[in-house]
N, C-alpha and C positions, 0 to 999 in steps of 0.2 A: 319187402327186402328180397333182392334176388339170393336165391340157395348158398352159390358162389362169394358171397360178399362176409361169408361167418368169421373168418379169421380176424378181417379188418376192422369187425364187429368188435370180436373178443379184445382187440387191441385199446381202440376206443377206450371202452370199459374198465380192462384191469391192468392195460399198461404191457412193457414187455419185461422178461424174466432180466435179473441184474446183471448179469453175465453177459446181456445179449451184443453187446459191444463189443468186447474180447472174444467168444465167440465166431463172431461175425469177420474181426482182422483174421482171427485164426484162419478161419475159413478158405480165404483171399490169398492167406500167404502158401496155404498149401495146393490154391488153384494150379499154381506154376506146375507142381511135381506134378497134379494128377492132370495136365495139358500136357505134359512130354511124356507120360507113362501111356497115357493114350495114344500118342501121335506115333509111338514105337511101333505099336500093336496091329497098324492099319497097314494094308497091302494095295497093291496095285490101284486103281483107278482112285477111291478113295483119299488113299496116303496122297496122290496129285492132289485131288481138289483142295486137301485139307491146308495140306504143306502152303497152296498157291494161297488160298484164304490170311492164312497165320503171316508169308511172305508182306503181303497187302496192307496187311496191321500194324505190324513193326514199321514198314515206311512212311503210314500217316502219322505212327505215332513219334517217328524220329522226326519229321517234318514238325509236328505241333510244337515237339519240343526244341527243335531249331528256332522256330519262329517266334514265340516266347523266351526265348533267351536272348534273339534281337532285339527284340520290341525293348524289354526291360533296360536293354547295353548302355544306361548314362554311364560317360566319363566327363570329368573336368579336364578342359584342356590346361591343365596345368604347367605344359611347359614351355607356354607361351608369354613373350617377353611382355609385361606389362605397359603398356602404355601412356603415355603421358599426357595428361588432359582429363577432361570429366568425359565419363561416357553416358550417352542418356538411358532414361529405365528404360526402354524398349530394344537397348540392343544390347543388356548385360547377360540375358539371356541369351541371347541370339551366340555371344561371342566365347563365354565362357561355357556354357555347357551343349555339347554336341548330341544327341541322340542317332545312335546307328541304323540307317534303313533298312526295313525286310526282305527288299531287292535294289543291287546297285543299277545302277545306271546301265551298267554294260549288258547285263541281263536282260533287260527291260527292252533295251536296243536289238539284243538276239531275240528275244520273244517277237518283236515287233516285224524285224526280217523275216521270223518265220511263219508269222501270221500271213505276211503279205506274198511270202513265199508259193502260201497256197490258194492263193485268192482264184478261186473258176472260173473261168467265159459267164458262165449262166450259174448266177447262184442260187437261185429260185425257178423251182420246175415244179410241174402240173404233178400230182401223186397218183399214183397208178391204184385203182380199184381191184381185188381179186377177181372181180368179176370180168373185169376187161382185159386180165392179163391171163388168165385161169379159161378154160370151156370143159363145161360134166362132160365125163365120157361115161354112156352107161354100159353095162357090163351084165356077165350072166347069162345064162338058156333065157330068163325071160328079159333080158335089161332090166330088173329092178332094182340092181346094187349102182351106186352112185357115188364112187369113194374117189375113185380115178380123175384125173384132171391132166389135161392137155393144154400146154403153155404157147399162145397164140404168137407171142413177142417172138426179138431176135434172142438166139442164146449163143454161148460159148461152153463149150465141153472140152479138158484137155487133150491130150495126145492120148494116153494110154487110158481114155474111159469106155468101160465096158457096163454095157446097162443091163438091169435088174430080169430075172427071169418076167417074161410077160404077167406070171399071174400074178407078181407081188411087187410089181414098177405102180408105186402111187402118181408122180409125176412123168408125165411122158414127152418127151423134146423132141419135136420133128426134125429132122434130118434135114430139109429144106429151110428150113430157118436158123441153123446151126452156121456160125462164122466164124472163119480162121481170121480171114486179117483186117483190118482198117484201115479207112485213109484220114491218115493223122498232118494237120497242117500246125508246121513250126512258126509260132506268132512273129520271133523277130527275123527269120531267114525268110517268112514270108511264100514261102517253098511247101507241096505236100508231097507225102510220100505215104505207098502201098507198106506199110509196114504188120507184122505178124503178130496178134494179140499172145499176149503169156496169160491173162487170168483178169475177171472181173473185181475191181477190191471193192468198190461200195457201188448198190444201189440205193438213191434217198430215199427212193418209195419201200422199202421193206426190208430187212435183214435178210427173208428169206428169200428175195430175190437175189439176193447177193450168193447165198448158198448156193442156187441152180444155177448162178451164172448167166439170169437176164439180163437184156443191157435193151435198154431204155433212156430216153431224150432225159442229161445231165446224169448219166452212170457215170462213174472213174473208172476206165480201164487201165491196164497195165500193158505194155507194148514194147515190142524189141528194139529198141533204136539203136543196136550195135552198126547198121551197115551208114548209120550218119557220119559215124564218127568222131563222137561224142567224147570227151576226156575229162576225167576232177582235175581239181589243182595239183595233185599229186602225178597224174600221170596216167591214173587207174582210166581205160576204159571202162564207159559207161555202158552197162548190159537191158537194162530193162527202167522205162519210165513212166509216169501216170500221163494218160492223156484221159481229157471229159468229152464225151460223146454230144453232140450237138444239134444233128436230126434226127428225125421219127425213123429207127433202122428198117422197122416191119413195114412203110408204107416204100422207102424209096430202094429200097432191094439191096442197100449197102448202109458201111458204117461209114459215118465224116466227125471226126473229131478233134481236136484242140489242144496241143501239147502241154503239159504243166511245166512253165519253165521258170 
């Protein structure tokens, strides 16, 4: 028997104390007090994670309980004129008692719009290798330190970045491979325009490439399309949109990519 297992040994055997029930709600109902007495206590960086954790929990758990109180939601349609005639056993059911759905119809429809909303040029792209977007740079009087890596791909760095003192820059972004703008083509105007990158939002191949700001064949970039012209329903000028990158940036010397509309 492993060391660790003596408790559930002891239980086994002689059972647990009478109490252990009572106890144990006990226990439960005063979680709450000593989860806000704690959560008082916490300062800066922490007090966020924890607050953001706790925020998280409350939503699945109002979600759980929303959707268990639909599921449950029979009514009798009671106020329905009775009918005259036999009705058969396969639709007394049907007619008389309703069960309310988890999601309406119209939900379903917006979910559905907004799936296809974002549907990409290219939904399936080749994954980038650390090895083939990454090269060791060695370092040191003698080169035998090897921490350093230099990013071979296109990047994007904003307006006001300022890079790390040379001795403690882990990733290094050449200055030649760094791009301000793209040429973003509008699917239905059919039309491209040189327009100005604002930020990389996802790369597929890595989270951390998304950090640095690679952009790679099917990244989403983010792009200024104010001088198109762009307007909501409301009237609001449109400031900035996602467009997907669609060739190999580092072999053909520019970006081309694909408007998300």
């Amino acid at each position: 028997m492993p060391q660790n297992e003596y408790i559930e040994e002891a239980i086994k055997k002689h059972g647990r104390r009478l109490d252990h029930e009572e106890r144990k709600r006990k226990r439960e109902a005063r979680e709450v007090h000593s989860r806000a007495a704690h959560a008082k206590k916490l300062h800066g960086l922490k007090a966020k994670l924890y607050n953001k954790k706790r925020h998280a929990e409350k939503i699945q758990m109002k979600k759980t309980i929303k959707m268990h109180e639909e599921r449950n939601n029979k009514h009798k349609a009671a106020d329905q004129p009775v009918q005259e005639g036999a009705v058969p056993t396969y639709l007394l059911d049907r007619e008389n008692q309703t069960r309310a759905k988890v999601l309406s119809n119209m939900i379903k429809q917006k979910r559905k719009e907004k799936a296809g909303k974002w549907q990409v040029p290219l939904p399936k792209v080749k994954g980038m290798d650390e090895a083939e977007v990454f090269k060791v740079l060695k370092t040191g009087k003698r080169k035998t330190k090897q921490w350093k890596r230099v990013v071979t791909k296109a990047t994007f760095v904003g307006e006001g970045f300022t890079r790390k003192p040379p001795k403690y820059e882990r990733f290094i972004r050449p200055m030649a491979l760094r791009y301000k703008k793209a040429h973003v083509t509008h699917p239905e105007l059919g039309a491209t325009f040189c327009l100005p990158i604002l930020g990389v939002k996802k790369n597929p191949s890595s989270p951390m490439y998304t950090q640095l700001g690679v952009m790679t064949k099917g990244t989403v970039i983010e792009v200024n399309v104010s001088e198109l012209g762009l307007v909501t329903q409301s009237g609001k000028v449109v400031w900035g949109k996602y467009a997907q990158i669609t060739n190999n940036p580092e072999n053909d010397g520019c970006i081309n990519a694909v408007l998300l509309v």
